[in-house]
C-alpha positions in Angstrom: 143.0 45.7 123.4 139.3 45.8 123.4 139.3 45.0 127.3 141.8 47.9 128.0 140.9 50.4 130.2 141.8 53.3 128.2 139.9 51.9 125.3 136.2 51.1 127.0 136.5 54.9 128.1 137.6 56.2 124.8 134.3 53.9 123.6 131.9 55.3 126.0 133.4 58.9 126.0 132.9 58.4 121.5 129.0 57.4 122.6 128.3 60.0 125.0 129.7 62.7 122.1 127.5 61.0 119.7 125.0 60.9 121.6 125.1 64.3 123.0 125.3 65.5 119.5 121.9 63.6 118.3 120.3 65.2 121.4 121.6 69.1 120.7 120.4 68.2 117.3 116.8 67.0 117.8 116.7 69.7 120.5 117.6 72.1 118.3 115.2 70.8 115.5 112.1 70.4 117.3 112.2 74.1 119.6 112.0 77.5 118.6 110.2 81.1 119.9 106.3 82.0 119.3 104.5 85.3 119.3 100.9 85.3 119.6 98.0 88.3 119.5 94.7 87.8 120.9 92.0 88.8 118.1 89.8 91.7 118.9 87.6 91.1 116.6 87.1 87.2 116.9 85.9 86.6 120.3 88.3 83.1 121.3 90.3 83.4 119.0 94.1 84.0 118.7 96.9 84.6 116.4 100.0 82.2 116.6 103.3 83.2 114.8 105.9 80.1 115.1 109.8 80.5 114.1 112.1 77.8 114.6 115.5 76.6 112.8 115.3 73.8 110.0 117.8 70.6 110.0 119.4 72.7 107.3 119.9 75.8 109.2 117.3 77.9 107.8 114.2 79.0 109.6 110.5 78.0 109.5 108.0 80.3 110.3 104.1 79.6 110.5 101.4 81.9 111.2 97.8 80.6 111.8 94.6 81.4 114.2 93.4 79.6 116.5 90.8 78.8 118.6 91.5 78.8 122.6 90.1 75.7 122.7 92.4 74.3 120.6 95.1 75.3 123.2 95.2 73.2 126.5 96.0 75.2 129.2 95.2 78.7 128.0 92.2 81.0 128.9 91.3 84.2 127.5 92.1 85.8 131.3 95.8 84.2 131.3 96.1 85.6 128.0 96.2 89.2 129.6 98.5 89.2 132.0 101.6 86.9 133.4 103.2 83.6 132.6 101.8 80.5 130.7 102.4 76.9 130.1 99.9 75.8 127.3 100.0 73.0 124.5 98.3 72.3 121.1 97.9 67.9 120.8 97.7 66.9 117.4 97.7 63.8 115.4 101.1 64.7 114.5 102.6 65.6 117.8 102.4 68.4 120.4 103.6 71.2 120.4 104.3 72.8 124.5 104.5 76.9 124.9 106.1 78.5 127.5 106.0 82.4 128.1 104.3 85.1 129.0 101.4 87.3 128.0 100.9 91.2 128.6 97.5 92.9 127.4 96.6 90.2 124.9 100.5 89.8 123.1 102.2 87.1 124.4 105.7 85.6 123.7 108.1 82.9 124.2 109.7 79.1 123.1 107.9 76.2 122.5 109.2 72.7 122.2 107.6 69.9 119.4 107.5 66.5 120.4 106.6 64.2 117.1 104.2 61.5 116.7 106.0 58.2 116.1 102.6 56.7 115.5 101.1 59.2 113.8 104.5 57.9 111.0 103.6 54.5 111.2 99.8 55.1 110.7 100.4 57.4 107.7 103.1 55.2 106.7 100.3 52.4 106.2 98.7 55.0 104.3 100.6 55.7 101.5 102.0 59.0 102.9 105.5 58.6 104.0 106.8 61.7 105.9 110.3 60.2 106.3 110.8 60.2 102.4 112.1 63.7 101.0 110.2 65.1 98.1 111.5 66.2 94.9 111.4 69.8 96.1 114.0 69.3 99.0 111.3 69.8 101.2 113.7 70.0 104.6 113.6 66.8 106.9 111.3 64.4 108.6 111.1 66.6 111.7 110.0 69.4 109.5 107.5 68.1 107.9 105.6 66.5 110.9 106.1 70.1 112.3 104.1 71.3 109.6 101.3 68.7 109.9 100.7 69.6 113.9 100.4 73.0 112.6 98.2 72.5 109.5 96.2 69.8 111.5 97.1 66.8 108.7 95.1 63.8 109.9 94.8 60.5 109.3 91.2 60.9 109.0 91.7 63.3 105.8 94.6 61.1 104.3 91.2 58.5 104.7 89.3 60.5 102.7 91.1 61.8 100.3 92.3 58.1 99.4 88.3 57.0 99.8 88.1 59.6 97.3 90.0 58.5 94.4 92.4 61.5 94.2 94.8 59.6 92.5 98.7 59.7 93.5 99.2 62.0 96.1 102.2 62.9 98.3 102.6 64.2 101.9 102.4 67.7 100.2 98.9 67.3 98.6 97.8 66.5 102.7 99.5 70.1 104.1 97.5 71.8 100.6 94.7 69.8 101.5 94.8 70.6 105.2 95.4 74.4 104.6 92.8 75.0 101.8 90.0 73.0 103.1 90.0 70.7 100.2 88.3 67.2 101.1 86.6 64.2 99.4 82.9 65.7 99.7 84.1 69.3 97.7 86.1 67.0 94.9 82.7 64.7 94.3 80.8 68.2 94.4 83.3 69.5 91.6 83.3 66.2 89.5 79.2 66.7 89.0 79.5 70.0 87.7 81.5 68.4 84.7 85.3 68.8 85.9 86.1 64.5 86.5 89.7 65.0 86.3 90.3 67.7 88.9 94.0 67.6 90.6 95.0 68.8 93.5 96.5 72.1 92.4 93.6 72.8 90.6 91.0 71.5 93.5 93.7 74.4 95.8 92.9 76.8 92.8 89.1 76.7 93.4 89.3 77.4 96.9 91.4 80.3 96.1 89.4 81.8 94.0 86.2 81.1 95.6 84.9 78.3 93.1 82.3 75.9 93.9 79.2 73.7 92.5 77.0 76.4 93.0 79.7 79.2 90.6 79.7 76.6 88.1 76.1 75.6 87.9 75.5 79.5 88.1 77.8 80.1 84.9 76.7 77.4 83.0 72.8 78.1 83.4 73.5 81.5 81.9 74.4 79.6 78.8 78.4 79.7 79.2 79.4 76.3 79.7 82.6 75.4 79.2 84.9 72.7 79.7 87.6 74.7 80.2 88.4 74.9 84.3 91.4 77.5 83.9 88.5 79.9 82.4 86.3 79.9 85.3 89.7 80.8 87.4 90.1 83.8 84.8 86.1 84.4 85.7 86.7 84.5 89.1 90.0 86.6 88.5 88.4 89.0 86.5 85.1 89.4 88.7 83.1 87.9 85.8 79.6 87.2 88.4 76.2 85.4 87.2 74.8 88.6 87.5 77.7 90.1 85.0 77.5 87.0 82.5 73.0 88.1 82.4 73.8 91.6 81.6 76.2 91.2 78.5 74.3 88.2 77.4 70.9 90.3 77.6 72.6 93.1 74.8 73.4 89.9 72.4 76.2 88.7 73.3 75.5 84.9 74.4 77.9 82.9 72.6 81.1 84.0 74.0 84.5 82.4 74.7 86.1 82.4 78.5 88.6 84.7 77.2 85.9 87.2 75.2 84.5 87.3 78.2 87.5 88.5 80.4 87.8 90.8 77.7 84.5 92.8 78.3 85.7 92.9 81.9 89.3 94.2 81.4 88.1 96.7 79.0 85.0 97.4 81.1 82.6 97.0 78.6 79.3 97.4 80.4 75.9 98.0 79.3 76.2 101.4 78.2 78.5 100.7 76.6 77.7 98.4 74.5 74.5 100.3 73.7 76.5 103.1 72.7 78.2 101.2 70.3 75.3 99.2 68.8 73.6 102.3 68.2 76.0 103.1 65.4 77.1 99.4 65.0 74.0 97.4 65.7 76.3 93.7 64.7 79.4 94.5 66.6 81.8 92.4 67.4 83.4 91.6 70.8 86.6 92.5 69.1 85.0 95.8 67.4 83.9 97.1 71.2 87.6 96.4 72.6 88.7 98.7 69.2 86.1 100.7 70.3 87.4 101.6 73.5 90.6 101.8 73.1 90.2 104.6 70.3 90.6 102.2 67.4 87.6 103.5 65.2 87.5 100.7 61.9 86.7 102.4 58.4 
């Protein structure tokens, strides 16, 4: 029966199908359409907006700028007028656009070719990009998408392991990647007296502009504190150096994080407070909030 004639065709018609369908499926997985705008304000630079469907059937979009050198194949002139064949290489994989460009706006599909190696060499790592994460974070092909975009190296998978971050997962690289966070700024951030940084809080600093310098800054005006989620409230709330020397030069130099929030929110300023002191010369932090909200104590 195996030998029948019928039956090899039937076998090799079954492969083709299969094999059809894994290639309308990577196809589909690894191509999708790009916009990009040529920055008028940042000579070489360009804006690149990618959309492409997920293994799931939902759609992945990324936005990021880019330098022209980054893209083989693409001048600035090409970018003005006519068709263009251009590529981004990355560790990752590459990523090919095809399209066109009119007055500095340019459209079209691009098609992403994975890394195999780049797998195996992260693989070694301790980063496995074939291994879902616990937030269903789409397939394989997705996420090695995301690294060519984000630029996720082996180089910074390296150093952040050299670095002793502790357990870290193929997400903590794309944070990493994306908010510029490496060994050298961690070390910088353990000195100023925060050891046990993670991640999310390392991607917090970033955010909100917190660095050695901030927390050197804060802490030689006499408001150390141990307390990291503070200085994010600092930051926040616009609590400067300079801010922290003006309240502490009208008396108040023994304050809490959140006291001190509090003479932002409620904008107590200098004037304020001399205002106040004039009628109440030991006044609390708690008595100028009272104060300005129209609370007047007997």
């Amino acid at each position: 029966m195996r030998n029948h004639p019928l039956f090899v065709l039937f076998s090799l018609a079954l492969i083709v199908v299969v094999i059809g369908k894994y290639v309308i499926v990577a196809q589909t997985g690894v191509t999708g359409e790009w916009t990009a705008t040529v920055s008028t304000k940042e000579a070489g630079k360009i804006q690149l907006n990618l959309e492409r469907q997920t293994a799931r059937g939902g759609h992945n979009q990324h936005g990021s700028s880019f330098s022209l050198d980054e893209l083989q194949g693409l001048s600035r002139d090409q970018t003005q007028n006519g068709n263009v064949s251009f590529r981004l290489v990355r560790e990752a994989g590459t990523i090919d656009f095809r399209g066109a460009f009119t007055n500095g706006r340019g459209a079209g599909t691009f098609t992403f070719s994975p890394n195999g190696g780049f797998v195996d060499a992260m693989r070694s790592r301790g980063f496995d990009f074939d291994k879902q994460s616990s937030k269903g974070d789409g397939s394989a092909e997705d996420r090695l998408f995301t690294a060519a975009m984000v630029n996720v190296t082996t180089a910074l998978a390296d150093d952040l392991r050299s670095a002793n971050f502790g357990n870290l997962g193929v997400e903590d690289l794309f944070k990493a990647a994306i908010f510029k966070v490496d060994g050298k700024f961690m070390a910088e951030m353990k000195s100023t007296g925060f050891p046990n940084l993670g991640m999310e809080d390392l991607v917090k600093a970033r955010i909100f502009k917190i660095d050695a310098d901030y927390v050197r800054q804060v802490r030689d005006m006499g408001f150390a504190s141990e307390d990291f989620e503070g200085l994010v409230k600092f930051r926040i709330f616009k609590v400067t150096p300079d801010f922290l020397s003006e309240i502490k030069a009208e008396g108040f130099g023994d304050l809490s994080a959140e006291d001190i929030v509090k003479f932002r929110i409620f904008k107590l300023d200098r004037d304020f407070i001399r205002e106040a002191k004039a009628e109440e010369p030991n006044i609390t932090v708690e008595g100028l909030v009272q104060r300005r909200i129209g609370v007047r104590r007997r």
